[in-house]
MARVEX-816625 format. One record per residue (C-alpha): z, x, y; residue in one letter. Coordinates in pm, 1 decimal. Layout:
REM residues N
> Z:X:Y:a
...
REM end
This chain:
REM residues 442
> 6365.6:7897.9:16461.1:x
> 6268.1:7630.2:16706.0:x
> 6560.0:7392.7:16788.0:x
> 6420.0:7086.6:16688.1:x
> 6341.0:7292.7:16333.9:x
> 6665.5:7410.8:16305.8:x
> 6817.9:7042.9:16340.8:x
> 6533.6:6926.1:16121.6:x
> 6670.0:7158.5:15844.8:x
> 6993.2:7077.0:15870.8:x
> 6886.2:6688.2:15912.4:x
> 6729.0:6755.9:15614.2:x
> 7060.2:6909.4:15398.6:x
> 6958.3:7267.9:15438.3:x
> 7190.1:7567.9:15569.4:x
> 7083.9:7704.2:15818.7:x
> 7052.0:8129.8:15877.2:x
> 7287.4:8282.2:16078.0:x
> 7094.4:8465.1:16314.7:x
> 6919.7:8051.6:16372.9:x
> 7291.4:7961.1:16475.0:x
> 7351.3:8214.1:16655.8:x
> 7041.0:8157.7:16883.2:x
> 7087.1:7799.0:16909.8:x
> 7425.5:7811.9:17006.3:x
> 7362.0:8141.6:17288.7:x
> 7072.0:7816.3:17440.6:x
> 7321.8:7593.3:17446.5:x
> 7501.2:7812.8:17661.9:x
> 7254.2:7896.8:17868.1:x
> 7157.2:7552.2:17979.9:x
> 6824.7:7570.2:17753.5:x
> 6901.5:7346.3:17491.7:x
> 6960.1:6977.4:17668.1:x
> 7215.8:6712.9:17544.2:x
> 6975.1:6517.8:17336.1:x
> 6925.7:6822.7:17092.7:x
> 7272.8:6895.9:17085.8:x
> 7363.2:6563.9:16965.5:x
> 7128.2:6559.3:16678.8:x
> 7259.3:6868.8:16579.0:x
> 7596.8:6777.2:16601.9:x
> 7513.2:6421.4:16407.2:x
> 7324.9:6638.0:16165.6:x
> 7650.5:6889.5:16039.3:x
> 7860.7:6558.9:16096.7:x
> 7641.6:6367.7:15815.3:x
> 7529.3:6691.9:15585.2:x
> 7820.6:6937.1:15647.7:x
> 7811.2:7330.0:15675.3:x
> 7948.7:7558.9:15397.5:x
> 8163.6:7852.9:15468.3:x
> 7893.5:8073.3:15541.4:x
> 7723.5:7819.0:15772.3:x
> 8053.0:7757.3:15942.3:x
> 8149.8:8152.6:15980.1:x
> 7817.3:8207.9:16147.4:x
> 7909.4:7893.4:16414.9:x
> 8227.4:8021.6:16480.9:x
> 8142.7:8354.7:16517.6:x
> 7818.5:8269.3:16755.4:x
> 8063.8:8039.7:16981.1:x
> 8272.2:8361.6:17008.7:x
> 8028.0:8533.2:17159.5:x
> 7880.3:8264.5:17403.0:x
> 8054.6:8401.9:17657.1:x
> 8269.4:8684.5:17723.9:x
> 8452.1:8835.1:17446.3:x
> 8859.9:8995.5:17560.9:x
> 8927.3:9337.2:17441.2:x
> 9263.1:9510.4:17510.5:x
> 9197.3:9905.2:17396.0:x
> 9164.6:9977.9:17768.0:x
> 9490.9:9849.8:17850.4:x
> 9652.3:10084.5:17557.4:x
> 9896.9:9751.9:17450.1:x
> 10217.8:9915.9:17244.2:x
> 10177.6:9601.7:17028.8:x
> 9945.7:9421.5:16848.7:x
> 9749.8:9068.2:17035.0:x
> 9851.9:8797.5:16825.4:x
> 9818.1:8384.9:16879.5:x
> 9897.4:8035.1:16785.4:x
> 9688.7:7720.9:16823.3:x
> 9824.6:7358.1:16734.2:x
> 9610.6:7091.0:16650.1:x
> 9806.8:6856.3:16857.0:x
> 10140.6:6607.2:16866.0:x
> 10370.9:6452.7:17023.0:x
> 10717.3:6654.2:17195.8:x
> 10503.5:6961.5:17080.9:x
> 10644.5:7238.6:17331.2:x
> 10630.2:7481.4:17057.7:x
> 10357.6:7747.1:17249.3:x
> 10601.8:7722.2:17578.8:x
> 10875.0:7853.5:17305.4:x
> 10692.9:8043.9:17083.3:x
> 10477.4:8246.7:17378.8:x
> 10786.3:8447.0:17528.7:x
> 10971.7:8474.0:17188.2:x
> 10724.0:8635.2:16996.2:x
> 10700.2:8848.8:17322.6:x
> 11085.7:8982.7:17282.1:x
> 10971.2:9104.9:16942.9:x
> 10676.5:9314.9:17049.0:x
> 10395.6:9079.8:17089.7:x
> 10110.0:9030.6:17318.7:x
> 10040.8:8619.1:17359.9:x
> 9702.5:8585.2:17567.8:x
> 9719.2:8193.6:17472.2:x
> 9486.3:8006.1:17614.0:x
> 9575.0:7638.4:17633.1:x
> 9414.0:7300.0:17704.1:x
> 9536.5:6963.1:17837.3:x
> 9660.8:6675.4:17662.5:x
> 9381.9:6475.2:17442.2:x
> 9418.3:6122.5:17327.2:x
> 9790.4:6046.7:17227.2:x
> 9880.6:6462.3:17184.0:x
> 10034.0:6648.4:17532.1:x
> 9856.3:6916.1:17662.0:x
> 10069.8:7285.3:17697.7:x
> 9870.2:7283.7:18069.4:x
> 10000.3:6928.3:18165.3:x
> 10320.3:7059.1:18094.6:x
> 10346.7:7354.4:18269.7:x
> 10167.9:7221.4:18605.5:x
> 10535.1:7074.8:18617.6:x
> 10622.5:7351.0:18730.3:x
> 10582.3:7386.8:19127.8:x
> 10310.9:7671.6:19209.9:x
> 10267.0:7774.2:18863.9:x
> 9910.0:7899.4:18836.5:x
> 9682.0:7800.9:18499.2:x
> 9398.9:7957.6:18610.6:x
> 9463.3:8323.0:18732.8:x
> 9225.1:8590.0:18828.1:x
> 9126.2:8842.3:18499.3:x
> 9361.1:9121.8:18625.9:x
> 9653.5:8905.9:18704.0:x
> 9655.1:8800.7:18346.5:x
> 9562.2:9110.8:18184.6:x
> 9820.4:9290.4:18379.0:x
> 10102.8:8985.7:18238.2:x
> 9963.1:9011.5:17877.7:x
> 10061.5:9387.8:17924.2:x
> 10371.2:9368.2:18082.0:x
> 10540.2:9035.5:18059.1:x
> 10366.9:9023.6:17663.8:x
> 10302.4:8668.3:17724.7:x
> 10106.0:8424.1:17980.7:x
> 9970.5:8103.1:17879.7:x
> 9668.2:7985.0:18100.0:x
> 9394.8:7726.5:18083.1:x
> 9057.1:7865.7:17926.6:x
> 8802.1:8002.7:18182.7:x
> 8422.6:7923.0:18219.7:x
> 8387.9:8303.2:18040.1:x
> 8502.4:8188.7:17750.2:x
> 8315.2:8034.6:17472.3:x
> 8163.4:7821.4:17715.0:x
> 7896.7:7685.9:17449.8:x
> 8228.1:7504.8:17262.1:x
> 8237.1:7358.8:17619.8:x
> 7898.7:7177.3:17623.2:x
> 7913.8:7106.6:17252.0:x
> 8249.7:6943.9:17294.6:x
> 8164.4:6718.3:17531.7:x
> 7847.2:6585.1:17352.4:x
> 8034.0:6544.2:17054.9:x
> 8274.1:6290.7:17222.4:x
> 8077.3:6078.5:17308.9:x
> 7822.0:6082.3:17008.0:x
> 8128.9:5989.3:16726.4:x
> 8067.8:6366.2:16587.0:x
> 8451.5:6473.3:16692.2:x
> 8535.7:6458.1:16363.5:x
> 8302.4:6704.6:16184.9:x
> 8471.5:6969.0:15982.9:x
> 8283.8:7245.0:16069.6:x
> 8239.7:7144.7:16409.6:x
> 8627.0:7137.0:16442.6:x
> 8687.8:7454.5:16278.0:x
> 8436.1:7636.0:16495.6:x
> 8546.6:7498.0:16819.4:x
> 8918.2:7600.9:16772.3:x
> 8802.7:7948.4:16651.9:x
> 8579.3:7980.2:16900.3:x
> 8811.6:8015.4:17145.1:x
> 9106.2:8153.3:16993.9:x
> 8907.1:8479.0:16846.5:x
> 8711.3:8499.3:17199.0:x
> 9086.5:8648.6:17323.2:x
> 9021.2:8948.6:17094.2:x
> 9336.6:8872.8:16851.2:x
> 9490.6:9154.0:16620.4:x
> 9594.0:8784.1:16426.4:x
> 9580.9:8412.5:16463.1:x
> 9859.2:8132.2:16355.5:x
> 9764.0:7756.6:16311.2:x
> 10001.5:7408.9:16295.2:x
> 9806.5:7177.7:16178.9:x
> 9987.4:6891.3:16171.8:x
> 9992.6:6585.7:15935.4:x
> 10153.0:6222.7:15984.7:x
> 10167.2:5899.0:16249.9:x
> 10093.6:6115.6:16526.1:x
> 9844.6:6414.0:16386.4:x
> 9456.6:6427.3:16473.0:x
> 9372.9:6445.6:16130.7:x
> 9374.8:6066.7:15942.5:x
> 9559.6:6177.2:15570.7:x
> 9777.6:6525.4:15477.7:x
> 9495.9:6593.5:15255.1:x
> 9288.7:6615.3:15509.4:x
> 9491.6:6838.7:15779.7:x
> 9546.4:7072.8:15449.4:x
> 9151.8:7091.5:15413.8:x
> 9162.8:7184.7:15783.3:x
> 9409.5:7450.5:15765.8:x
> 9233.2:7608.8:15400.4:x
> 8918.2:7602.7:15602.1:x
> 9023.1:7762.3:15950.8:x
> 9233.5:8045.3:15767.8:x
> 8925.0:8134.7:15554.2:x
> 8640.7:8084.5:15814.6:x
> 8870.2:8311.8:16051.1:x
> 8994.1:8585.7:15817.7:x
> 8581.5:8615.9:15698.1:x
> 8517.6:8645.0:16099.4:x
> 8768.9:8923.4:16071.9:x
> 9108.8:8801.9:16205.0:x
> 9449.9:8753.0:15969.5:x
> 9503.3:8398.0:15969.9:x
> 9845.2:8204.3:15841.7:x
> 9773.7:7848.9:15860.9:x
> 10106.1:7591.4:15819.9:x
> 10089.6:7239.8:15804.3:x
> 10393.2:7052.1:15926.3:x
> 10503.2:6695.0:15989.0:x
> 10383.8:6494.5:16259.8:x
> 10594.6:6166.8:16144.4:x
> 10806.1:6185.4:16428.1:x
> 10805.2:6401.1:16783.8:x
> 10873.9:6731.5:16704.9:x
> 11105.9:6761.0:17012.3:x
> 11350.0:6461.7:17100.9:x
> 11133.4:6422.3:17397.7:x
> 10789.8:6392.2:17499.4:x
> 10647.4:6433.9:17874.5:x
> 10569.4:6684.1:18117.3:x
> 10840.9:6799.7:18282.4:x
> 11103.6:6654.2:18030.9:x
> 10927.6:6904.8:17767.3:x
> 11003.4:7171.1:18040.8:x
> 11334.5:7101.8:18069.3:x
> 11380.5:7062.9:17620.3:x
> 11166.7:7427.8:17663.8:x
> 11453.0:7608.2:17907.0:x
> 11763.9:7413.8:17684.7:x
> 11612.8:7591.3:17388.9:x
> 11611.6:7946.0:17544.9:x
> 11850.0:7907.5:17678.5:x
> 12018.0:7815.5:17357.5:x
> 12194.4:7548.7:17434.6:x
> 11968.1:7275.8:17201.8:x
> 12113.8:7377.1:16889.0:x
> 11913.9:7416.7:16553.4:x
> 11654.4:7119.0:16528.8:x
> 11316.9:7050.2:16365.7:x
> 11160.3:7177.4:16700.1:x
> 11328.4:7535.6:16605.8:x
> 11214.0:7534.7:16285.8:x
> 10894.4:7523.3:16308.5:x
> 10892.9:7741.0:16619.8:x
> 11076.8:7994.5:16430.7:x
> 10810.9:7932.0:16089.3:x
> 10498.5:8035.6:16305.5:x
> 10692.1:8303.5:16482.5:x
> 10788.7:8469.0:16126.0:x
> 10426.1:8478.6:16076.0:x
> 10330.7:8618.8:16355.8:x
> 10573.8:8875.9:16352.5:x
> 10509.2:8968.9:15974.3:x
> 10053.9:8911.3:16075.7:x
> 10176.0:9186.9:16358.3:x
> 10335.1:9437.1:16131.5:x
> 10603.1:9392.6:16394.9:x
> 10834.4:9297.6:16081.6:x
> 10870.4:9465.4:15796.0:x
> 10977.7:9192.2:15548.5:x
> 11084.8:8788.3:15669.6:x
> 11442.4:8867.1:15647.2:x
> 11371.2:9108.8:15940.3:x
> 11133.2:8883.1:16126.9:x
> 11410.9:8629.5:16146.4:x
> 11641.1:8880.2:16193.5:x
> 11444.4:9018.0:16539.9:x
> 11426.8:8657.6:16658.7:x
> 11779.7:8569.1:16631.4:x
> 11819.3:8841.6:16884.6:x
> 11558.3:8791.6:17080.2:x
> 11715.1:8450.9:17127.2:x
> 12061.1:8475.8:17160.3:x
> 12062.4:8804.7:17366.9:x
> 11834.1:8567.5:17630.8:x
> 11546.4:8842.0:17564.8:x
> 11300.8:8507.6:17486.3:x
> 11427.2:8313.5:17773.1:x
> 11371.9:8629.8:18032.6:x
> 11002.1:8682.0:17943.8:x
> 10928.2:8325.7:17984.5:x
> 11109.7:8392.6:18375.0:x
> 10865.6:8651.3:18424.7:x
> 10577.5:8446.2:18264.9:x
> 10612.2:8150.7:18504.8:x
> 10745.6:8387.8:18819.4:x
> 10430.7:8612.7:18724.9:x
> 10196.3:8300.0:18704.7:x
> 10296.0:8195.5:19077.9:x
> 10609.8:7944.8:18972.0:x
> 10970.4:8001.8:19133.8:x
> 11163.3:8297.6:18959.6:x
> 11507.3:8099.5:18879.9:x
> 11355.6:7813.9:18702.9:x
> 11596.8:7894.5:18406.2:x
> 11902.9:7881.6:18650.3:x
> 11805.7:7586.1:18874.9:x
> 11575.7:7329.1:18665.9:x
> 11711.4:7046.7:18836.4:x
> 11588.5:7205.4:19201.1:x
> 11218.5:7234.2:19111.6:x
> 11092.0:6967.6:18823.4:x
> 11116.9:6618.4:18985.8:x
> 11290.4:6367.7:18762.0:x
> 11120.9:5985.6:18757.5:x
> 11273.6:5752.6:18979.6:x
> 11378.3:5531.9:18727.6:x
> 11566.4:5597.4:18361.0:x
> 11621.7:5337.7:18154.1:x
> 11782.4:5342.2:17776.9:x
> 11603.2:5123.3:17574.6:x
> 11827.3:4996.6:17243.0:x
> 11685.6:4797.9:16909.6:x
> 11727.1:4441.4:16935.1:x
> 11993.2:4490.6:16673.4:x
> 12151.1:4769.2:16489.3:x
> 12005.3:4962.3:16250.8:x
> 11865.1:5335.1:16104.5:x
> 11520.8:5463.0:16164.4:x
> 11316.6:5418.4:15879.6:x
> 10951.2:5539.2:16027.9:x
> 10813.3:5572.0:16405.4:x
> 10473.4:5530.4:16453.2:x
> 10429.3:5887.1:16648.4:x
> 10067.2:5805.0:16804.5:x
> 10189.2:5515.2:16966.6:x
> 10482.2:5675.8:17104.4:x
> 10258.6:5931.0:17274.2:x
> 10042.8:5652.7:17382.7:x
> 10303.8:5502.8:17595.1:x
> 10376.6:5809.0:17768.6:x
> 10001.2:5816.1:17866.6:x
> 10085.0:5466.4:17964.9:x
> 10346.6:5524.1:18171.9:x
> 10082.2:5774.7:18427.6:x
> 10223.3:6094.1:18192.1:x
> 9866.2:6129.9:18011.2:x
> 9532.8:6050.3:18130.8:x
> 9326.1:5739.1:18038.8:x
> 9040.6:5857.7:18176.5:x
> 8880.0:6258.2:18221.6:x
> 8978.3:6409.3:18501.4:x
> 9279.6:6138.8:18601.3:x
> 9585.7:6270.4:18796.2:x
> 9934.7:6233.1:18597.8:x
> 10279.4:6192.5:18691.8:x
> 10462.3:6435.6:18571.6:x
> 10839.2:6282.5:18602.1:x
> 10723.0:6022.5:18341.1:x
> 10795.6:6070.3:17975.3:x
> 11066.3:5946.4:17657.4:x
> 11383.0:6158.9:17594.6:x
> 11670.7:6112.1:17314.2:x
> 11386.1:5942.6:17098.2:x
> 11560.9:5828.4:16785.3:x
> 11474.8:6069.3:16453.9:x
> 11446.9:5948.0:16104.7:x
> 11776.3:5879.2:15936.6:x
> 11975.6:5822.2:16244.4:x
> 12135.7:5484.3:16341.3:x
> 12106.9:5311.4:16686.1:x
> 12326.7:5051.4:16846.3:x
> 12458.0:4922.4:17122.1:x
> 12565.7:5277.5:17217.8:x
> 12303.2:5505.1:17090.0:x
> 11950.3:5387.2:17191.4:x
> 11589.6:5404.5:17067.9:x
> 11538.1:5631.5:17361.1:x
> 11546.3:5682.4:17743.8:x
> 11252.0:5594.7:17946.0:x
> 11144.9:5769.7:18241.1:x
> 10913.6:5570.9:18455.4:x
> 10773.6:5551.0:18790.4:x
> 10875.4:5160.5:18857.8:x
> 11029.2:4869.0:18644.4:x
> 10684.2:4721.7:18541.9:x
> 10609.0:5038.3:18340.6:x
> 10930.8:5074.4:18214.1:x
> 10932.4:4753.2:18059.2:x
> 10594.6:4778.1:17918.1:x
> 10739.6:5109.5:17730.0:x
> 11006.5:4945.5:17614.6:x
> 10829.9:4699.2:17433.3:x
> 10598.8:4961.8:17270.4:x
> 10884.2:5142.9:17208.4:x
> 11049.7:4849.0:16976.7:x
> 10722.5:4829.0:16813.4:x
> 10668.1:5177.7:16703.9:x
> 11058.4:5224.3:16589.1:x
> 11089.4:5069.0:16259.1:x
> 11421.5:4947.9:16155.2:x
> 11603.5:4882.8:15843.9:x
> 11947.7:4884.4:15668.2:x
> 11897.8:5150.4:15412.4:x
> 11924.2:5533.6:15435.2:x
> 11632.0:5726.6:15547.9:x
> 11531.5:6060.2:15480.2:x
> 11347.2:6295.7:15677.5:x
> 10998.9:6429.9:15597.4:x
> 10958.1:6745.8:15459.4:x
> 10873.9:6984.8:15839.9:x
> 10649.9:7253.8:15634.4:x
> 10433.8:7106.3:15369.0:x
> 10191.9:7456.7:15304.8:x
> 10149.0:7768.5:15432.2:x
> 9765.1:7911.9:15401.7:x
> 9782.4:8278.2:15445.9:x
> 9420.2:8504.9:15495.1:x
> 9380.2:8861.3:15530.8:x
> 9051.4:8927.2:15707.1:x
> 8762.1:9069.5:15511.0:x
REM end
């Protein structure tokens, strides 16, 4: 099928054939396809939509743009297994998750992007880390996957480089939003590492990607059944976005909440719940667990025994980073020159944040780009951000600013009284886990 006949068809409300898609996309890859037709195909699915079947046959071609991992050679003693995020605020949860699921028996090949928008990138984050290499040669992070079971790197021009082009046009063509454009491009990627089994957060709330919770759960539905029918077990979970998942949200603050937490000296929080929620289901995905009691069971050890904590050592030492970043954090990520707490005009408990705008003054303050390709400071950020249901006052703040000068710092601190709603009455927590989505592959 010609290209302008296969966007006519889908122009026209038609699905297309998979072996069409799969052509189209493999041009698109190839350079032989320009912009202009990938934009009208991209407006097309955003206006008309793509059933399952449509969508399946996307993801699957954007696989197999580009280089596809396999791991038989490399005779793993446990199975590859992933998580993706759809993005949030003081979302560490892959620097956490990577090396504990690791402890237990995994292999995490996660490839990783930057931030996007309001949401911090996992790459931002860990280029906070002196010398700490995103972008390794194949063998240096085959050889980690193998015998560190985790390393978390940026995605290479091999892989699913189609998503790459299609991306970009969909930016800026107001097609970002397309549900089976979305779908495709996350599962593009993640089954391109040649997973045994994929995890998804999908979050919902002030600071998610997706507008309503009905709409992240149509996300999560869809990417657990468009990835199990590509042939990969999929558990999708959506969880709250309402508030920053960590009390913190930055660069190389999130490094530092990352080595307090396994370390174990953050204590439980909504950050280890969720962390531990994906890592049951990877675990029991795996077969690594026989039951959930014994998934939790193996990461309470993992944990506490510093099993979690010593992989991610080896991860960043293995990556190029210094190999006592657990024992001397204060020697290698730089802290802001300025911290400043920032408390409510008067006293009162959290009733609601506004999340996105929260993350939007960290980009502010240099920690997040405002343009592609900008440079960010990576000693900016929040920290001790005020949850919902907790009181502030004259002692306890909204939060503590990190910023480069006093003219930033004051500019956060007024966002910061505008997206921290106040009131007199009790306030109760969101509900962390709404659903759980689980897919065996076909």
């Amino acid at each position: 099928m010609l290209p302008q006949e296969l966007i006519r068809a889908k122009r026209d409300g038609q699905a297309l054939p998979a072996a069409a898609l799969r052509e189209f996309i493999q041009a698109i890859a190839s350079g032989q396809i320009g912009d202009a037709q990938i934009g009208a195909f991209a407006m097309a699915a955003y206006l008309n939509g793509m059933d399952d079947a449509e969508t399946v046959a996307l993801t699957e071609a954007t696989r197999d743009s580009g280089q596809v991992l396999a791991w038989d050679d490399l005779d793993l003693p446990g199975p590859v297994l992933d998580k993706h995020s759809t993005g949030g605020v003081g979302d560490l949860v892959s620097l956490v998750l990577g090396p504990w699921v690791a402890a237990c028996g995994g292999h995490v090949p996660m490839i990783s992007g930057r931030g996007l928008g309001h949401t911090g990138g996992t790459l931002d984050k860990l280029e906070a880390i002196p010398g700490y290499d995103i972008a390794p040669d194949q063998a240096r992070f085959r050889r980690l996957v193998k015998e560190v079971g985790v390393a978390i790197i940026g995605q290479t021009a091999d892989l699913a480089p189609a998503d790459k082009r299609l991306y970009a046009v969909r930016d800026v063509t107001a097609t970002v939003e397309s549900m089976p454009l979305i779908v495709a491009s996350i599962l593009g990627k993640k089954l391109a590492c040649g997973l045994d089994a994929l995890v998804m957060d999908v979050k919902s709330g002030s600071g998610a990607f997706m507008p309503t919770h009905e709409a992240s759960l149509e996300l999560a539905t869809r990417i657990a059944e468009v990835a199990s029918q590509a042939g990969t077990p999929t558990t999708a979970l959506v969880t709250d976005m309402s508030q920053p998942l960590a009390p913190c949200a930055g660069n190389a603050v999130e490094i530092r909440e990352t080595l307090r937490l396994l370390r174990g000296d953050a204590g439980d929080s909504r950050l280890l719940e969720v962390t531990r929620a994906l890592a049951v289901e990877m675990l029991l995905q795996g077969r690594l667990a026989t039951d959930r009691r014994d998934a939790e069971h193996q990461l309470e050890r993992a944990l506490t025994s510093g099993a979690a904590a010593e992989r991610f050592a080896r991860m960043v030492a293995g990556l190029g980073g210094p190999a006592d970043l657990l024992e001397r954090p204060d020697h290698y990520l730089a802290a802001a020159p300025l911290q400043r707490a920032v408390h409510a005009e008067a006293p009162g408990i959290v009733q609601r944040l506004d999340t996105r705008a929260l993350g939007m003054a960290v980009v502010e303050l240099g920690g997040g780009r405002l343009q592609a390709g900008a440079a960010i400071d990576h000693r900016v950020g929040l920290s001790e951000i005020a949850a919902i249901g907790e009181r502030v006052d004259a002692e306890r703040p909204l939060a503590v600013i990190h910023a480069r000068d006093a003219a930033s710092a004051e500019r956060a601190a007024n966002q910061l009284r505008a997206a921290i709603i106040l009131g007199d009455t009790a306030a109760t927590p969101p509900t962390l886990i709404h659903d759980a989505i689980r897919r065996e592959a076909s």
